[in-house]
TORKOL-4160 file (C-alpha; in steps of 0.2 Angstrom, whole numbers, padded with zeros to 4 digits, m for minus):
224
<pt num="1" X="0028" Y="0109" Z="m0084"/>
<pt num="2" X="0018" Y="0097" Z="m0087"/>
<pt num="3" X="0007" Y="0089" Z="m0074"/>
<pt num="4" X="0003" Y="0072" Z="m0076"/>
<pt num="5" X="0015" Y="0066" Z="m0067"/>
<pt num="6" X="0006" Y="0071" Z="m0052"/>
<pt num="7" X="m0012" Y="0063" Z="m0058"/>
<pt num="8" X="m0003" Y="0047" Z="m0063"/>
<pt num="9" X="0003" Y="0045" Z="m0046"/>
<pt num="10" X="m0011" Y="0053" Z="m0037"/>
<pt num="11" X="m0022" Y="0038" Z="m0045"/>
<pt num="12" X="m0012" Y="0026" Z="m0043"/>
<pt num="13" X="m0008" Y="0030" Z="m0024"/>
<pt num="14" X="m0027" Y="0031" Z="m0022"/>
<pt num="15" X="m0030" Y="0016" Z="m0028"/>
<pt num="16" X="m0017" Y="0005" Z="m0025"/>
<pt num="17" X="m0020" Y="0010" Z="m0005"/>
<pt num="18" X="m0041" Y="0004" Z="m0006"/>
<pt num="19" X="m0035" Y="m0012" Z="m0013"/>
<pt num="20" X="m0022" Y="m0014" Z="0001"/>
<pt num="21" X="m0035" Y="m0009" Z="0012"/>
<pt num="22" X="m0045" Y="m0021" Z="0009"/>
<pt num="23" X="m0033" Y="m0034" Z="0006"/>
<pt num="24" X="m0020" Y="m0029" Z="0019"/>
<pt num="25" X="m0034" Y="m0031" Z="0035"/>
<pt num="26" X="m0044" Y="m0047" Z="0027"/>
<pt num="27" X="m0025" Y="m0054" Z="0027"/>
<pt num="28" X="m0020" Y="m0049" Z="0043"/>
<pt num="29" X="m0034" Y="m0057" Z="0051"/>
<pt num="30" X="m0035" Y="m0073" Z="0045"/>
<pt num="31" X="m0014" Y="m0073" Z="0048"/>
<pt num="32" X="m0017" Y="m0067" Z="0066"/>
<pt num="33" X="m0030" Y="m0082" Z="0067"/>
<pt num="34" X="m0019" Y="m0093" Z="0057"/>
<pt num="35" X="m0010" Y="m0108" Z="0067"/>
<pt num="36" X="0000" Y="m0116" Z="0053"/>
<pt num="37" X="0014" Y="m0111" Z="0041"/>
<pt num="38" X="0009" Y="m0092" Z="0049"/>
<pt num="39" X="0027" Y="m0089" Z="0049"/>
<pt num="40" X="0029" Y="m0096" Z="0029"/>
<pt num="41" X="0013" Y="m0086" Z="0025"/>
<pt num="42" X="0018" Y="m0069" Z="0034"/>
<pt num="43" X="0036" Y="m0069" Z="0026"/>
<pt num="44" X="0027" Y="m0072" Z="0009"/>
<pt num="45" X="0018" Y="m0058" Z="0010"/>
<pt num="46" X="0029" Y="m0045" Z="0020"/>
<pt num="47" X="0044" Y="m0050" Z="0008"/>
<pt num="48" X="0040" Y="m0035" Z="m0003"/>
<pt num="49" X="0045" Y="m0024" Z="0010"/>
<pt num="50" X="0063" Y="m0029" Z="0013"/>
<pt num="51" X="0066" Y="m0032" Z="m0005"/>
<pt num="52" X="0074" Y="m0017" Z="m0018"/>
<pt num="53" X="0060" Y="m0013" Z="m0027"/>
<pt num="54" X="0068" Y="m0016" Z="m0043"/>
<pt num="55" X="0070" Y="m0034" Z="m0039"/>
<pt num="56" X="0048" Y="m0034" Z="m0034"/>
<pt num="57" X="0048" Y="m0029" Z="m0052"/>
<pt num="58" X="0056" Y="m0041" Z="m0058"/>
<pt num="59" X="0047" Y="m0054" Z="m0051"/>
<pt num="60" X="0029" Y="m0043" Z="m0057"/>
<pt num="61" X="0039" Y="m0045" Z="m0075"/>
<pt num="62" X="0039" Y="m0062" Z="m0074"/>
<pt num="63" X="0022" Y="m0064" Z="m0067"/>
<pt num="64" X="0014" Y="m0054" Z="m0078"/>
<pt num="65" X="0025" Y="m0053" Z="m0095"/>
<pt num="66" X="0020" Y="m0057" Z="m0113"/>
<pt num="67" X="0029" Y="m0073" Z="m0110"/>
<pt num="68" X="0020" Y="m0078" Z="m0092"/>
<pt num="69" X="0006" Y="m0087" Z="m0090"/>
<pt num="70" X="m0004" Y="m0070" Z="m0088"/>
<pt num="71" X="0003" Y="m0064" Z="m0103"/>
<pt num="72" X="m0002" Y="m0076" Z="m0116"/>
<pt num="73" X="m0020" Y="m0076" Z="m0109"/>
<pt num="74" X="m0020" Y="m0058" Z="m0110"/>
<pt num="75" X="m0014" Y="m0056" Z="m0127"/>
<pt num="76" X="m0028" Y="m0067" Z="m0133"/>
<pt num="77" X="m0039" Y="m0054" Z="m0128"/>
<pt num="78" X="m0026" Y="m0041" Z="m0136"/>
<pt num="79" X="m0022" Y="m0034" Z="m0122"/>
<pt num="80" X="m0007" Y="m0032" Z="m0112"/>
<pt num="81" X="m0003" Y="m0027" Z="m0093"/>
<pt num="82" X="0015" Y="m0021" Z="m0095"/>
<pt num="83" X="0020" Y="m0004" Z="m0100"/>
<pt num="84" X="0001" Y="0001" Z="m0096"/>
<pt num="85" X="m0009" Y="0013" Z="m0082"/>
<pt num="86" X="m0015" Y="m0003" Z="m0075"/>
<pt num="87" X="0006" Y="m0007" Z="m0071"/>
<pt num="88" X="0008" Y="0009" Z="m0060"/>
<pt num="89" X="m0005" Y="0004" Z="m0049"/>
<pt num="90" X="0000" Y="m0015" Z="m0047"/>
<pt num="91" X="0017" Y="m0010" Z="m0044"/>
<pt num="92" X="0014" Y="0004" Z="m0031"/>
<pt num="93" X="m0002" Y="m0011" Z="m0021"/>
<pt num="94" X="0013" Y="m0026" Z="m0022"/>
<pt num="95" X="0026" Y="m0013" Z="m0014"/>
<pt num="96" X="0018" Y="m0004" Z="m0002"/>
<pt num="97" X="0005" Y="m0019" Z="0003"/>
<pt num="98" X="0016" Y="m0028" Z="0018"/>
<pt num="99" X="0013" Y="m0010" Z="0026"/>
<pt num="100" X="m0005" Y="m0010" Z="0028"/>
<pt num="101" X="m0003" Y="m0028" Z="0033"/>
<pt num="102" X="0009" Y="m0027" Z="0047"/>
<pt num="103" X="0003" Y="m0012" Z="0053"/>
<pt num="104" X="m0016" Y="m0020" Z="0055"/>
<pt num="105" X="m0009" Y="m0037" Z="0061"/>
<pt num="106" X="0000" Y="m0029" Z="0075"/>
<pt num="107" X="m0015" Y="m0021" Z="0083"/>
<pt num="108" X="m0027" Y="m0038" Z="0080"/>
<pt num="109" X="m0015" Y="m0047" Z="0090"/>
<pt num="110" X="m0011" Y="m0035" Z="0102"/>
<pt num="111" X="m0030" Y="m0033" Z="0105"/>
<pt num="112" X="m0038" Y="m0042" Z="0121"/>
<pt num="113" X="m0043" Y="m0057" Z="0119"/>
<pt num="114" X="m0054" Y="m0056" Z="0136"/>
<pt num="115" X="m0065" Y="m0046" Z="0122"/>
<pt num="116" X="m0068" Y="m0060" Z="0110"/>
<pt num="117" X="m0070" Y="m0073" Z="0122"/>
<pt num="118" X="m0086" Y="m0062" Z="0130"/>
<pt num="119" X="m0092" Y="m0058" Z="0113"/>
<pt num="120" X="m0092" Y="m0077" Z="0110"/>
<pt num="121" X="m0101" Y="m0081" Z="0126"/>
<pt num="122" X="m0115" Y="m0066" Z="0118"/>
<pt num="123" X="m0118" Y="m0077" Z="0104"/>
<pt num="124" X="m0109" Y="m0065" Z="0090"/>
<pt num="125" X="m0102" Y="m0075" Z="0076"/>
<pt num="126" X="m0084" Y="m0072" Z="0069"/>
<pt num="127" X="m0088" Y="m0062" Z="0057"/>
<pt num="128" X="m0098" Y="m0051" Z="0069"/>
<pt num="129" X="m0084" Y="m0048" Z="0084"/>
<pt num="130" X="m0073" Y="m0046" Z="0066"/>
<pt num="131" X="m0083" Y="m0029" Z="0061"/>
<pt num="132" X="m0092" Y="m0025" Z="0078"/>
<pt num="133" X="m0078" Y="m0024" Z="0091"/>
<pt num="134" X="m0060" Y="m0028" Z="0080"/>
<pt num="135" X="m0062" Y="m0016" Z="0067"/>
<pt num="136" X="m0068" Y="m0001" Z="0078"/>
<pt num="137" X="m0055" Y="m0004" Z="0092"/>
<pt num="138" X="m0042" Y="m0006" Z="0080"/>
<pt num="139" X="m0047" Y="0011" Z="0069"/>
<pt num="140" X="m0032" Y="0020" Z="0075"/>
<pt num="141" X="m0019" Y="0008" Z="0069"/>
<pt num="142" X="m0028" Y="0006" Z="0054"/>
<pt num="143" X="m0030" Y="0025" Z="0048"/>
<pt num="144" X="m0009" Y="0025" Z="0054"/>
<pt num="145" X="m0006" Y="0009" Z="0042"/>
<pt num="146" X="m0016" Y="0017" Z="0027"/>
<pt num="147" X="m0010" Y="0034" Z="0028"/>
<pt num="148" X="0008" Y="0026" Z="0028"/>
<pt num="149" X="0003" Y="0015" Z="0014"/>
<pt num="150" X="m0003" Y="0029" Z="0002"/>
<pt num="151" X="0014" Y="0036" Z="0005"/>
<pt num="152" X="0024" Y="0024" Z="0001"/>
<pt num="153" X="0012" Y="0020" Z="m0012"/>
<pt num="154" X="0016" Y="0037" Z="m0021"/>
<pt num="155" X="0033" Y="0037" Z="m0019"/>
<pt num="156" X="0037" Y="0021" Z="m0029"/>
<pt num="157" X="0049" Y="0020" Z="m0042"/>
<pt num="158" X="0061" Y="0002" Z="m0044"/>
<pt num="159" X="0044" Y="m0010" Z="m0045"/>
<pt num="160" X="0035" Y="0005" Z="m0060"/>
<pt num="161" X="0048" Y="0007" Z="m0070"/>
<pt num="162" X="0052" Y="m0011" Z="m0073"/>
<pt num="163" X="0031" Y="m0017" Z="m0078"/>
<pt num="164" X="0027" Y="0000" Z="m0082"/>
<pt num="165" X="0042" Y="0010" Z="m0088"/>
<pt num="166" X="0043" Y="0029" Z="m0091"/>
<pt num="167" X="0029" Y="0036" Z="m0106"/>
<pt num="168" X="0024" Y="0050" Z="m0102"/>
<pt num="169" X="0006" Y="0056" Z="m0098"/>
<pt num="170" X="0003" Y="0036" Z="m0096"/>
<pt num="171" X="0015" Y="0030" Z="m0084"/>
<pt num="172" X="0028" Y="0044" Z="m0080"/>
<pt num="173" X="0024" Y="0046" Z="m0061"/>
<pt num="174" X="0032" Y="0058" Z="m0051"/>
<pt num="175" X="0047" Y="0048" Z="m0044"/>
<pt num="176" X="0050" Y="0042" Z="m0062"/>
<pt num="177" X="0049" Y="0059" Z="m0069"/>
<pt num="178" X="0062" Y="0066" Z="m0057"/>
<pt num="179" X="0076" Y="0051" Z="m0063"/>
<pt num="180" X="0073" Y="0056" Z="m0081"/>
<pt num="181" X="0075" Y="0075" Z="m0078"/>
<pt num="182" X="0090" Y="0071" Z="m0068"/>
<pt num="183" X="0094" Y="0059" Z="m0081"/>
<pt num="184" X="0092" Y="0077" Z="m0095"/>
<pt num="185" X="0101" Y="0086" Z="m0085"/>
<pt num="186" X="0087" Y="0097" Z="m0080"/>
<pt num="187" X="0090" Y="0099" Z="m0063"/>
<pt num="188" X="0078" Y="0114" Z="m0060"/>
<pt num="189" X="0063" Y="0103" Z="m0065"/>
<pt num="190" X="0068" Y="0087" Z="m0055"/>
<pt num="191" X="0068" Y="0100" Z="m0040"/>
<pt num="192" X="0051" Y="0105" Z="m0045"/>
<pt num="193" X="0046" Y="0088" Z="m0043"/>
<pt num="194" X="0053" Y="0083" Z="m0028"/>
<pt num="195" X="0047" Y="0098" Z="m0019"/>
<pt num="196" X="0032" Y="0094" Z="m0023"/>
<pt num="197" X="0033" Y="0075" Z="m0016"/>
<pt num="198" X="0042" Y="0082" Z="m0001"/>
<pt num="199" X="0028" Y="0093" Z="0002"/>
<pt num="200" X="0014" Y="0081" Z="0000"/>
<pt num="201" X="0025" Y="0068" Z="0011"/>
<pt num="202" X="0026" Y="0080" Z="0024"/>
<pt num="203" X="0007" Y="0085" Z="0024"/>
<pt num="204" X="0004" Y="0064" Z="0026"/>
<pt num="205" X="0016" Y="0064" Z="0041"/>
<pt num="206" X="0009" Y="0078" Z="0049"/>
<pt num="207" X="m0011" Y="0072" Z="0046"/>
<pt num="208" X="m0007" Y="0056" Z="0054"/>
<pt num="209" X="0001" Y="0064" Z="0069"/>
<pt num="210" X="m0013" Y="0074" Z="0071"/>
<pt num="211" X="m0025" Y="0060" Z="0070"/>
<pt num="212" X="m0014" Y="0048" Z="0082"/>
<pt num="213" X="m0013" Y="0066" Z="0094"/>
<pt num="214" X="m0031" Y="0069" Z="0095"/>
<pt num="215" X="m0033" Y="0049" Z="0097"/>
<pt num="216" X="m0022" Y="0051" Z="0113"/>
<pt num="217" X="m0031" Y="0064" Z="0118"/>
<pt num="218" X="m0049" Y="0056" Z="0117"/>
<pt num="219" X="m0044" Y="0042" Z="0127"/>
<pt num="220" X="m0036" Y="0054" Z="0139"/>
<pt num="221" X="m0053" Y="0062" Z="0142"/>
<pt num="222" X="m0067" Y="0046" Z="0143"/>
<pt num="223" X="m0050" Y="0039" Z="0156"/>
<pt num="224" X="m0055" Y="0054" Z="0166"/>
């Protein structure tokens, strides 16, 4: 058995998840500042969620194809994006994006605005009450958005094997390698594999109810 199906989507979980990081809050803030087309805005970039993954991967296919725009400027370089390492991970950042970006969006509006407002009357900029008061107050939500980023990021299948297909030791991940074993008829390693993502799923689920149980229990203690 073979285990680069694990690396592969190890890698690409890991990074797909910094990029939504980064991405996912820096969008959520300026949407949650945002006064026109937020609606349009927010259903552009939470579509990906309510989607079949298969149909995301068809639009990435379009976007990025040897016949898109993309493409062609790619292959002038003599390089392509399809079918490559570099597909697992924009497919896994597209699909599991919207839920780093709801996640933080919900708690910079739900955060209170009597803050700001005395932060601006202290002379600290936007970008300051941004990093100094938003950010840290918002850390549990956050850490919660991430963690259920990475796992939905790891688990993806429709959106990979439509840009970046099933080669193994490439772009075989583990969701992909369990449809072609099923697909053999080797049913003992497909249950190896989704052993495997069950136990690391359940391990995620469990760290972020710890982290949001000792969150609870830290503001139980400085309310006392």
């Amino acid at each position: 058995m073979s285990y680069s199906p694990l690396i592969i989507s190890l890698k690409a979980a890991i990074l797909s998840t910094a990029i939504d990081f980064i991405l996912g809050i820096y969008s959520a803030y300026l949407i949650s500042k945002s006064k026109r087309f937020k609606g349009v805005i927010d259903g552009i970039l939470t579509l990906p969620l309510v989607l079949p993954p298969t149909v995301v991967g068809f639009f990435l296919l379009i976007l990025l194809g040897k016949n898109s725009i993309m493409g062609k400027i790619l292959l002038k370089f003599n390089t392509s994006i399809m079918f490559s390492r570099a597909a697992t991970i924009i497919s896994a950042t597209v699909v599991s994006f919207p839920l780093m970006y709801r996640t933080a969006r919900g708690a910079f509006e739900q955060f209170d605005r009597d803050m700001i407002y005395v932060a601006r009357t202290l002379g600290l900029s936007e970008h300051e009450i941004f990093r100094k008061i938003m950010l840290p107050n918002s850390f549990s939500s956050i850490v919660a958005g991430t963690i259920l980023t990475f796992a939905r990021a790891l688990g993806e299948f429709g959106a990979t094997i439509m840009i970046a297909g099933n080669i193994p030791g490439k772009t075989q991940t583990m969701s992909v390698a369990i449809y072609s074993a099923v697909q053999a008829g080797n049913r003992q390693l497909a249950y190896r594999w989704v052993i495997l993502m069950a136990a690391i799923s359940f391990f995620v689920m469990v760290l972020m109810n710890r982290f949001e149980k000792d969150k609870i229990l830290k503001v139980g203690k400085g309310g006392v």
